[in-house]
MDTraj code that builds the backbone (N, CA, C; nanometers):
import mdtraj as md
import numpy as np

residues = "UNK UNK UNK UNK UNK UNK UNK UNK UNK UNK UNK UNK UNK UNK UNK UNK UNK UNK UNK UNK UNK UNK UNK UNK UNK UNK UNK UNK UNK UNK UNK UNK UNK UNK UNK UNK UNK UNK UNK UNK UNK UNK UNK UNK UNK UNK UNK UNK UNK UNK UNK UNK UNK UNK UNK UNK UNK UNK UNK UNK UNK UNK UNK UNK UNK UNK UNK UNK UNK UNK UNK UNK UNK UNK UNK UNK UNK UNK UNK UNK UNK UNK UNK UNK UNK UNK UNK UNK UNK UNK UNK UNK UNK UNK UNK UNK UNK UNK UNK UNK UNK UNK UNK UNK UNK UNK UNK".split()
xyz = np.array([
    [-10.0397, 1.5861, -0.2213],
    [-9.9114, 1.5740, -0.1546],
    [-9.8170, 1.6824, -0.2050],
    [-9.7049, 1.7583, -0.0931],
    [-9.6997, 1.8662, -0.1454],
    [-9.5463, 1.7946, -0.2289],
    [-9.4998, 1.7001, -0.1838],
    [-9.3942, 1.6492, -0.2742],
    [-9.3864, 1.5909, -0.4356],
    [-9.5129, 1.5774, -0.4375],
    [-9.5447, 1.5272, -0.5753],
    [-9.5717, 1.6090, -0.6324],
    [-9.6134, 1.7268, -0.5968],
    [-9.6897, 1.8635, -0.7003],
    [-9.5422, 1.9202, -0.6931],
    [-9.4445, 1.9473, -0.6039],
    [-9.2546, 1.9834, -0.6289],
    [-9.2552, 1.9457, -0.7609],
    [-9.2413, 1.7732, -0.7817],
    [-9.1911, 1.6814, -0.8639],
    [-9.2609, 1.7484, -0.9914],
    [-9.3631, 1.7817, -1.0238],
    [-9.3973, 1.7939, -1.1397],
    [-9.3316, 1.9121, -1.1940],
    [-9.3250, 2.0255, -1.0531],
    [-9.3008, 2.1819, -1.1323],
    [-9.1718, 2.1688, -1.1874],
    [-9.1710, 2.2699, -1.2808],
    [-9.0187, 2.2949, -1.3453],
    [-8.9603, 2.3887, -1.3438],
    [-8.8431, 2.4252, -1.3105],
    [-8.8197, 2.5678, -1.2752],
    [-8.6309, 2.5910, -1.3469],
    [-8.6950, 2.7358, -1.3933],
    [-8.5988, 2.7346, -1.4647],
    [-8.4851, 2.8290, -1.3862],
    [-8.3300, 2.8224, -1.4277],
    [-8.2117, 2.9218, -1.3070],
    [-8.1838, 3.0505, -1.3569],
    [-8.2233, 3.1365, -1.3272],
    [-8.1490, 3.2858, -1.3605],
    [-8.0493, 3.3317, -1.2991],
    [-7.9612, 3.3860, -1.3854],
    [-7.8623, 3.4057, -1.3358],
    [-7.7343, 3.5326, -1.4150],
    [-7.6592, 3.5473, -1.3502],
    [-7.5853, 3.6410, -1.4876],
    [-7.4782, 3.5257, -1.5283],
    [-7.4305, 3.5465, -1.6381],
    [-7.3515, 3.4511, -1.7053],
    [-7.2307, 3.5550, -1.7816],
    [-7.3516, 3.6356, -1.8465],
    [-7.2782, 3.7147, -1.9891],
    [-7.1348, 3.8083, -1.9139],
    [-7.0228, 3.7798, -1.9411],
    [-6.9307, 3.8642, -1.8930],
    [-6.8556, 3.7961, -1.7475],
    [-6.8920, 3.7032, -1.7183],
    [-6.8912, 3.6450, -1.5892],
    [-6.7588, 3.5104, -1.6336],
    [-6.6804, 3.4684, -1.5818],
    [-6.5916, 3.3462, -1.5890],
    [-6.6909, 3.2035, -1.6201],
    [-6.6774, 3.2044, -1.7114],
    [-6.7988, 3.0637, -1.7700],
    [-6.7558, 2.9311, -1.6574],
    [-6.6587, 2.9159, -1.6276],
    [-6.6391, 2.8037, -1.5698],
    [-6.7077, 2.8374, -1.3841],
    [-6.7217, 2.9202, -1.3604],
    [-6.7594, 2.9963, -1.2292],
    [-6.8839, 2.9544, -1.2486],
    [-6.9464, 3.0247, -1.3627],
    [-7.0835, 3.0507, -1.3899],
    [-7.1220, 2.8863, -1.3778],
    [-7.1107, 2.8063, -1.4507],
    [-7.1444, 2.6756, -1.4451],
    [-7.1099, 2.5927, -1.3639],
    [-7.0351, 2.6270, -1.2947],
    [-7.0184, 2.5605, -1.1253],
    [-7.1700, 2.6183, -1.0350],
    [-7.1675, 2.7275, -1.0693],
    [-7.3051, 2.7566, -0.9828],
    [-7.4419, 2.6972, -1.0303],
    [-7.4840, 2.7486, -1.1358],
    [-7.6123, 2.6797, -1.2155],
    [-7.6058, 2.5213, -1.1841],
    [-7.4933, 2.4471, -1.1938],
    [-7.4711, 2.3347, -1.1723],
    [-7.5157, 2.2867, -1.0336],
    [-7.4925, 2.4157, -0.8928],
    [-7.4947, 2.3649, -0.7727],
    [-7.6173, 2.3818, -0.7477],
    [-7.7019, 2.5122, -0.7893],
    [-7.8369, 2.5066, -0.7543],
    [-7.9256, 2.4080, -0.8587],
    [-7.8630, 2.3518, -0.9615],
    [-7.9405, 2.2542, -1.0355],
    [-7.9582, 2.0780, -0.9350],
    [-7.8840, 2.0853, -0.8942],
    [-7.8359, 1.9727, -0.7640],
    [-7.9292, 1.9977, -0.6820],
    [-7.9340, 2.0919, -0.5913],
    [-8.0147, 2.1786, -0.4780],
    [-8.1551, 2.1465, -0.5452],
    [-8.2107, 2.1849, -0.6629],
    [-8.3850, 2.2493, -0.6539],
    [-8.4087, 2.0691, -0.6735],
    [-8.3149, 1.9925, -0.7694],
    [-8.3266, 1.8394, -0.7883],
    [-8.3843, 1.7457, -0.6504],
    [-8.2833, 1.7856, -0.5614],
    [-8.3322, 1.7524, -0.4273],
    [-8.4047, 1.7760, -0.3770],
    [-8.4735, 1.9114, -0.4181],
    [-8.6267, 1.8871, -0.3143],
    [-8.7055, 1.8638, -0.4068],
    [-8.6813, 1.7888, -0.5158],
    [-8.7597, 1.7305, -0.6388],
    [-8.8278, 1.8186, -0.7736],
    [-8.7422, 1.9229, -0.7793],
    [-8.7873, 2.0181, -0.9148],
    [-8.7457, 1.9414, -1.0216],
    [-8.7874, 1.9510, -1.1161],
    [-8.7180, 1.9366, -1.2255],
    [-8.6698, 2.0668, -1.3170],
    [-8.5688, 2.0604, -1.3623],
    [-8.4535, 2.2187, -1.3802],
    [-8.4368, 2.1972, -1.5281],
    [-8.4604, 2.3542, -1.5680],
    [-8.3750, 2.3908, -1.6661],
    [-8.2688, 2.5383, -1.6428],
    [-8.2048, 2.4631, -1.6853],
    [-8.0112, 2.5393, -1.6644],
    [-7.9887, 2.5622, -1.8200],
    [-7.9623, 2.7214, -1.8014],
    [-7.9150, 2.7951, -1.9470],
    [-7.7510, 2.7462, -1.9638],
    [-7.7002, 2.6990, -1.8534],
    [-7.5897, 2.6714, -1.9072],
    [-7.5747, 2.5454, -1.9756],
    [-7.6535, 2.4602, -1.9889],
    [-7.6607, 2.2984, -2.0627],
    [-7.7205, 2.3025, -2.2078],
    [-7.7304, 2.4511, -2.2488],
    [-7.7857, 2.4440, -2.4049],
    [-7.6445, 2.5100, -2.4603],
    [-7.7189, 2.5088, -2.5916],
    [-7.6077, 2.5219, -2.7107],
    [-7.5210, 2.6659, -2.7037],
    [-7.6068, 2.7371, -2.6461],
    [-7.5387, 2.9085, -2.6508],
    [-7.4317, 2.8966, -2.5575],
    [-7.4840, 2.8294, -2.4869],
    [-7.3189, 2.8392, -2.3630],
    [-7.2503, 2.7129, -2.3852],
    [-7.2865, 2.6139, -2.4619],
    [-7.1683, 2.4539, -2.4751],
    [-7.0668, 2.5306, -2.5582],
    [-7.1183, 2.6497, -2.7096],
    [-7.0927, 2.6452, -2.7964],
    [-7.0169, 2.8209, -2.8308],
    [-6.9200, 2.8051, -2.7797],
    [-6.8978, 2.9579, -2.7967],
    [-6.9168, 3.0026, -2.9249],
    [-6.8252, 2.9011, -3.0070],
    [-6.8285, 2.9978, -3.1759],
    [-6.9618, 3.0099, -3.2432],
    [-7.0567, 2.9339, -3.1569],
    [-7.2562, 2.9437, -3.2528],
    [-7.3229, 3.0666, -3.1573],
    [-7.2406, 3.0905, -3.0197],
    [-7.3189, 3.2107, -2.9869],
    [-7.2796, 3.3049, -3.0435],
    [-7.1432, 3.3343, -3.0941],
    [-7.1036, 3.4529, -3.1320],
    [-7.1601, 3.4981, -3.3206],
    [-7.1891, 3.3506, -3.3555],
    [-7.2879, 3.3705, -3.4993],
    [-7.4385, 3.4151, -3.4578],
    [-7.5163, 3.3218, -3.3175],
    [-7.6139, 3.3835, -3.3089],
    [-7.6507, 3.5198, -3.2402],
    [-7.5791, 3.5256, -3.1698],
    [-7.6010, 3.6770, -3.0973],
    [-7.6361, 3.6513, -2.9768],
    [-7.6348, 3.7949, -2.8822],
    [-7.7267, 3.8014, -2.7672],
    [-7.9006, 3.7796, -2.7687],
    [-7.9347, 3.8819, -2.8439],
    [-8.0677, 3.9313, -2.8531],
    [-8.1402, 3.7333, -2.8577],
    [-8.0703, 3.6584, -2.9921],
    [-8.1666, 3.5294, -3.0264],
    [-8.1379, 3.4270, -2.9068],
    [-8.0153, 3.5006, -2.8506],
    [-7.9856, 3.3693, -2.7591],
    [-8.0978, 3.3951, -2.6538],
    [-8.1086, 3.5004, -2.6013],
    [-8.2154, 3.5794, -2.4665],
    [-8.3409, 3.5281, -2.5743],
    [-8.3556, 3.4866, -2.6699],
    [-8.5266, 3.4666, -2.6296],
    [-8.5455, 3.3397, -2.7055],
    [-8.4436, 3.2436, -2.6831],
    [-8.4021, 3.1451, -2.6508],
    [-8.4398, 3.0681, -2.5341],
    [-8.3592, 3.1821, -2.4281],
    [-8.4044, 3.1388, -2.3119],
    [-8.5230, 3.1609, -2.2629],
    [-8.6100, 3.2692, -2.3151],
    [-8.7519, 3.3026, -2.2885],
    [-8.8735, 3.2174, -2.3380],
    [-8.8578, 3.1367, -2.4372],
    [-8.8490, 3.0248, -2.4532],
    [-8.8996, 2.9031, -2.3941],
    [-8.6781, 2.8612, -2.3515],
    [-8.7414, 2.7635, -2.2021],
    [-8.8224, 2.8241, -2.0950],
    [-8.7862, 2.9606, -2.0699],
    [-8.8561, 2.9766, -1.9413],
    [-9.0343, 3.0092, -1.9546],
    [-9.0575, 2.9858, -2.0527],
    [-9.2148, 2.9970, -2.1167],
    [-9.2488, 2.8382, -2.0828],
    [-9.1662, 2.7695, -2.1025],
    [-9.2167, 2.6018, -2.0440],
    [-9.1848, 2.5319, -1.9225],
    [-9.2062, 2.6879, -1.8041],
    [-9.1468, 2.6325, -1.6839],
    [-9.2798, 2.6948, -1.6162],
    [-9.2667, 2.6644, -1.4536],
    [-9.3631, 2.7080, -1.3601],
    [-9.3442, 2.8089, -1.3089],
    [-9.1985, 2.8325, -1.2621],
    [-9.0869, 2.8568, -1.1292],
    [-8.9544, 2.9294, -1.2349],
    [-8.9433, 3.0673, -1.1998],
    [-8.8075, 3.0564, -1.2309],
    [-8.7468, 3.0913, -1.0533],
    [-8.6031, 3.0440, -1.0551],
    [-8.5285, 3.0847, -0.9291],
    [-8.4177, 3.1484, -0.9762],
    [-8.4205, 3.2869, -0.8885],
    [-8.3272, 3.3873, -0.9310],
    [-8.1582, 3.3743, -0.8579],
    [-8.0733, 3.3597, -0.8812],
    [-7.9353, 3.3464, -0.8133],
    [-7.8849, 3.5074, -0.7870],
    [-7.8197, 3.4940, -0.6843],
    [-7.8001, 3.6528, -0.6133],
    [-7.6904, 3.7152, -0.7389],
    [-7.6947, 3.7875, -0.7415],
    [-7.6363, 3.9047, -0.8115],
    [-7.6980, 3.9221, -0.9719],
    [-7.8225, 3.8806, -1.0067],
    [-7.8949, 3.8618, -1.1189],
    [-7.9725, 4.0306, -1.1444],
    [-7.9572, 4.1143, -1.0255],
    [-7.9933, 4.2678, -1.0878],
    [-7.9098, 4.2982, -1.1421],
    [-7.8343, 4.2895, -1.1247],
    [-7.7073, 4.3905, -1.2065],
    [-7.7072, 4.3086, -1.3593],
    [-7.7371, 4.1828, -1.3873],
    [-7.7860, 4.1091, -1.5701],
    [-7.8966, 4.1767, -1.6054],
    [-7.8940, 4.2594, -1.7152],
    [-7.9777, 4.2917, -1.8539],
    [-8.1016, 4.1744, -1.8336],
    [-8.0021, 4.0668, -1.8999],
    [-8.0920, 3.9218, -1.9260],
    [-8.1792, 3.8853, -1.8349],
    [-8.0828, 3.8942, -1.6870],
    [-8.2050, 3.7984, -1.5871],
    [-8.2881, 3.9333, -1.5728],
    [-8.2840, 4.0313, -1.5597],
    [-8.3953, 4.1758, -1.5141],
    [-8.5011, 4.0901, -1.6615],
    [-8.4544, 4.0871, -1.7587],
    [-8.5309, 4.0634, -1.8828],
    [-8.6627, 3.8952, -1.8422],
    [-8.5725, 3.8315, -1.7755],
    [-8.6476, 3.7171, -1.7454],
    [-8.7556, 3.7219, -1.6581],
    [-8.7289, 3.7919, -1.5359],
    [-8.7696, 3.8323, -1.4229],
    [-8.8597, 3.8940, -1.4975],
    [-8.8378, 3.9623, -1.5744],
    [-8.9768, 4.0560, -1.5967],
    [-9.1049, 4.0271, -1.6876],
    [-9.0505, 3.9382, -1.7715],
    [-9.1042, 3.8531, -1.8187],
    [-9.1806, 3.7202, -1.7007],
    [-9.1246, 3.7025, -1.6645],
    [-9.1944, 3.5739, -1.5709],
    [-9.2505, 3.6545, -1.4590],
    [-9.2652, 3.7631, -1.4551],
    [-9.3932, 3.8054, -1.3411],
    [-9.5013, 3.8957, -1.4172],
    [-9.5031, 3.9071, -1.5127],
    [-9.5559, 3.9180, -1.6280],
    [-9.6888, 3.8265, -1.7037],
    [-9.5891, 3.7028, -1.6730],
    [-9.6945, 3.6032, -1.6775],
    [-9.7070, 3.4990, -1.5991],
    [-9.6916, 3.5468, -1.4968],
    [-9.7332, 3.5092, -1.3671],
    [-9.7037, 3.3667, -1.3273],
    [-9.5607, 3.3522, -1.3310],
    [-9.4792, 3.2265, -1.2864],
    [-9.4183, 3.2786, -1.1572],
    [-9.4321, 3.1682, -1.0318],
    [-9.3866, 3.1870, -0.9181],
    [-9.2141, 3.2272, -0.9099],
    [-9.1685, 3.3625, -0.8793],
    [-9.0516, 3.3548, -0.8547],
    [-8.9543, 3.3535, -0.6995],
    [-8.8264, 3.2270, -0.7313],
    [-8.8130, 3.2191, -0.5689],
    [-8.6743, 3.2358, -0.5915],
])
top = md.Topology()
chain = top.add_chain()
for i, resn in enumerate(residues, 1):
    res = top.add_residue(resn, chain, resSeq=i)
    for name in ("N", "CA", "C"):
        top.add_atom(name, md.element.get_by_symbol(name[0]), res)
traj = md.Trajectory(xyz[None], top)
């Protein structure tokens, strides 16, 4: 059933964040986390971990640990889904390239 094999995959959101209005940024991740939910993904959203809850622990941990952080989660996903304007992010080009790399479906 193709709804039950949805349900299992997990797919993680790319997106740009870094430099971007955080409250913007997490209105979106938030809306396509809603969206992939509904046709039964199960999501991981970089904005619901510690690097983005936590401004003053990202600025102790850095960019570099936070990005492979997220490489990471996205190592325990199926699916990443890319959000439009993610060429112009370092990070998501970094994800993207990584996840076709090792050969996770990107949509």
């Amino acid at each position: 059933n193709c709804c039950v094999a949805m349900a299992k995959m997990k797919v993680y959101i790319s997106g740009p964040i870094t430099g971007h209005d955080k409250e913007k940024v997490r209105k979106k991740f938030a809306d396509t986390e809603t969206q992939l939910k509904d046709y039964g993904y199960t999501t991981v959203n970089p904005c619901r971990v510690w690097s983005f809850k936590y401004g003053w622990l990202y600025r102790i941990v850095g960019y570099r640990l936070t990005l492979l952080y997220d490489l990471w989660l996205l190592s325990r996903c199926d699916v990443i889904h890319v959000l439009p304007g993610s060429i112009m992010s370092r990070g998501c080009r970094i994800e993207q390239s990584w996840a076709a790399n090792f050969k996770l479906k990107i949509i």
